[in-house]
C-alpha positions in Angstrom: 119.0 105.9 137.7 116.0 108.5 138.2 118.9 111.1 137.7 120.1 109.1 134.1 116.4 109.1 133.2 115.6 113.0 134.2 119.1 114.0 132.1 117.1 111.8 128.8 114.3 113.0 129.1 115.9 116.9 129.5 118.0 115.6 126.3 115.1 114.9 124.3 112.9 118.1 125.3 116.2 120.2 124.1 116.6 118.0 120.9 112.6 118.8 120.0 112.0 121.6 121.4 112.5 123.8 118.2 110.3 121.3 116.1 107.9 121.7 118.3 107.8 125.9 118.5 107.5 125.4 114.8 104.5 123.0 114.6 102.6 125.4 117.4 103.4 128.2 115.5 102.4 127.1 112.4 99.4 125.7 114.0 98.5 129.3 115.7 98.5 130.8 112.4 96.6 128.2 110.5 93.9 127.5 112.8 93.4 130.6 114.7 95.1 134.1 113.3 92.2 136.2 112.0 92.8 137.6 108.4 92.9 140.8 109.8 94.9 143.0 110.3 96.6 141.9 107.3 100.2 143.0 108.6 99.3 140.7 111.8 98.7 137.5 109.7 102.1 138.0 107.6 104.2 138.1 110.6 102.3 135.5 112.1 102.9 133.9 108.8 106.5 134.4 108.3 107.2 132.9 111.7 107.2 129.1 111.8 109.8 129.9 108.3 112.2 132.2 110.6 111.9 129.1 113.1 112.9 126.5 110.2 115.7 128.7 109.0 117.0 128.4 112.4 116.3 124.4 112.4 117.8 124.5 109.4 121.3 126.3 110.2 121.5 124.4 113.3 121.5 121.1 110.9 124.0 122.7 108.6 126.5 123.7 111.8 125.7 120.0 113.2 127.1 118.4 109.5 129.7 121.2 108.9 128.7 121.3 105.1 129.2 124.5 102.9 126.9 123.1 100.3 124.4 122.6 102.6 124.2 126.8 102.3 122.8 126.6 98.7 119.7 124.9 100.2 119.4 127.2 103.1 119.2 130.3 100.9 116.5 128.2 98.6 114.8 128.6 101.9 115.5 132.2 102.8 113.8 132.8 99.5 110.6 131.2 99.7 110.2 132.6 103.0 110.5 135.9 101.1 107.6 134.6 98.7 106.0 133.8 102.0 106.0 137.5 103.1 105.2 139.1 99.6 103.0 137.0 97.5 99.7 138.6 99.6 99.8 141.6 98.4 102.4 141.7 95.7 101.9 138.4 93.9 104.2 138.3 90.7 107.0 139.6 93.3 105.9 136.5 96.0 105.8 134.5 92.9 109.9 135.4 91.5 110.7 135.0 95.5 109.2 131.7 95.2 111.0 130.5 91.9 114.4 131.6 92.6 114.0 129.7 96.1 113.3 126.8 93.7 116.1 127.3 91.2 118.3 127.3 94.6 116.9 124.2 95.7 117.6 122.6 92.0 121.6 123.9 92.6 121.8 122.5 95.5 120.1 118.7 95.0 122.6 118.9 91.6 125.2 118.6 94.4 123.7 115.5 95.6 122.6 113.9 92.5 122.6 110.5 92.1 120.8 109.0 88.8 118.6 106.2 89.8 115.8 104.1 88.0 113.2 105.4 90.7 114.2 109.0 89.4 113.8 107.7 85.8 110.2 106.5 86.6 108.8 109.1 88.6 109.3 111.3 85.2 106.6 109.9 83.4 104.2 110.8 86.8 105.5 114.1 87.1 105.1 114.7 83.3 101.6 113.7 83.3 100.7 116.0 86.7 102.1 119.0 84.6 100.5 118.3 81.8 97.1 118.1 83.7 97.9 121.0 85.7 99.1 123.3 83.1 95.9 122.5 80.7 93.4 123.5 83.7 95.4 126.7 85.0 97.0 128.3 82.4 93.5 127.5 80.5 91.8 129.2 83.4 94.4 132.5 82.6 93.9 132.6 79.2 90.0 132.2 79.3 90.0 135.1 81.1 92.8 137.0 78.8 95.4 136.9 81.3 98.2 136.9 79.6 100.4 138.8 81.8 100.0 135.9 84.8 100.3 132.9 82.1 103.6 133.2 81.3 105.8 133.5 85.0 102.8 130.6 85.7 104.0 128.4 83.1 107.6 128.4 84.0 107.2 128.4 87.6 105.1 125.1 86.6 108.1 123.8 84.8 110.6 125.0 87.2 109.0 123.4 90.3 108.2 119.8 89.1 112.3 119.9 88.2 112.6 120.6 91.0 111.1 117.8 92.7 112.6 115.3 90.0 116.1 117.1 91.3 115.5 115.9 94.7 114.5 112.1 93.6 118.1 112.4 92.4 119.4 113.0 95.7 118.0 110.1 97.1 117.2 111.5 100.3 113.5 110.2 101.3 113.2 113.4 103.8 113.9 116.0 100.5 111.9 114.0 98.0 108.8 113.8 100.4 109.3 117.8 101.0 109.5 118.3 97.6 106.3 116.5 96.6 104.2 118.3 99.5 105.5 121.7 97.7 104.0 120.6 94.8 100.9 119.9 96.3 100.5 122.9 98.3 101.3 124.8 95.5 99.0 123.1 93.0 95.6 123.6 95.9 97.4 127.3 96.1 97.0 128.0 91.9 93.8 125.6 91.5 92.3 128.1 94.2 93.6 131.1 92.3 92.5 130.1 89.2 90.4 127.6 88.4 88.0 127.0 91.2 87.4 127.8 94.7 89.0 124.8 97.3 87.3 124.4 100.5 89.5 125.1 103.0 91.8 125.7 100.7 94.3 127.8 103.1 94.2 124.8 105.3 95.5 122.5 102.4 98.2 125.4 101.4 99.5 125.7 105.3 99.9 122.6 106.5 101.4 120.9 103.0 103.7 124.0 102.7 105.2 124.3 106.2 105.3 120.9 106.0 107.4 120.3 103.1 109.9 123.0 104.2 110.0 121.7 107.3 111.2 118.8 105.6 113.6 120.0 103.5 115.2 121.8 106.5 115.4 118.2 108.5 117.1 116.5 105.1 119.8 118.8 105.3 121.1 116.1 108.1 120.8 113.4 105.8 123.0 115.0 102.8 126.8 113.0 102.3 129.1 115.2 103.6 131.0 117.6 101.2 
């Protein structure tokens, strides 16, 4: 019996362990990596996203899906954002958006039309709206032309997005998907139109969060 129980509890450390490594890790960076060295904090940064690539491929192998690759690469890419959009911004920001047209090919897979995806249009429309009046208002108050445009469509493409993975009706994706948004809209309030407190805080956990859980849906997906 003790044997049975050491052999669980040995099976349960295994099954965690990597969710764990990427909680710690994303907890080390959030809480106590120092902003400098600046090449220091973007590996530290990049980290807990190698470690969900990894959750996520072992997901993928454990369902034996091809389609399940579109939606890995949607995360390959946003880990690229992850690495550039510190220093080179508009090239983080096209990392970013072609992770999330990825994302959109891949939930088309998936889609299923239902009358919870039919509401949540109206929410979704309204949250853009609001958004897009207060940030690209911010831009163009301060004749920033060049940043208004890629902003306004990465608005647009990213609450498709997250109406794409209501379509999928897998709860794990749709919650992921509506923490991106969030981190994303405390990342370009902050940017734009006025300072957060503890706004990287708000951007971390939300975002490692939400790809976290777009890694663990990939479990979840109807085999195809």
């Amino acid at each position: 019996m003790k044997v049975d129980n050491k052999v669980e509890r040995m099976n349960i450390l295994q099954r965690y362990r990597l969710p764990i490594f990427i909680l710690l890790t994303s907890v080390f960076y959030i809480f106590i990596i120092p902003s400098d060295p600046e090449a220091l904090k973007i590996l530290c940064k990049l980290i807990p996203m190698w470690l969900i690539l990894i959750y996520a491929y072992k997901q993928i192998r454990l369902h034996q899906s091809r389609t399940l690759w579109i939606i890995w690469w949607g995360l390959f890419f946003c880990m690229l954002g992850d690495g550039l959009i510190s220093r080179w911004f508009i090239l983080g920001l096209l990392a970013f958006l072609i992770g999330h047209l990825i994302y959109i090919a891949g939930f088309f897979r998936f889609r299923r039309l239902s009358s919870l995806a039919l509401i949540v249009i109206l929410p979704l429309g309204v949250y853009g709206v609001v958004m897009g009046y207060h940030v690209l208002g911010a831009l163009l108050e301060e004749l920033n032309y060049s940043l208004a445009l890629p902003v306004f469509i990465y608005l647009l493409v990213i609450l498709f997005m997250c109406w794409m993975a209501f379509l999928t009706r897998n709860a794990w994706v749709i919650v992921g998907s509506i923490l991106f948004v969030i981190s994303d809209s405390f990342l370009s309030w902050n940017m734009f139109v006025s300072a957060v407190p503890h706004s990287d805080i708000f951007i971390m956990t939300t975002y490692y969060a939400a790809q976290f859980l777009i890694a663990h849906s990939l479990r979840f997906f109807p085999k195809t």
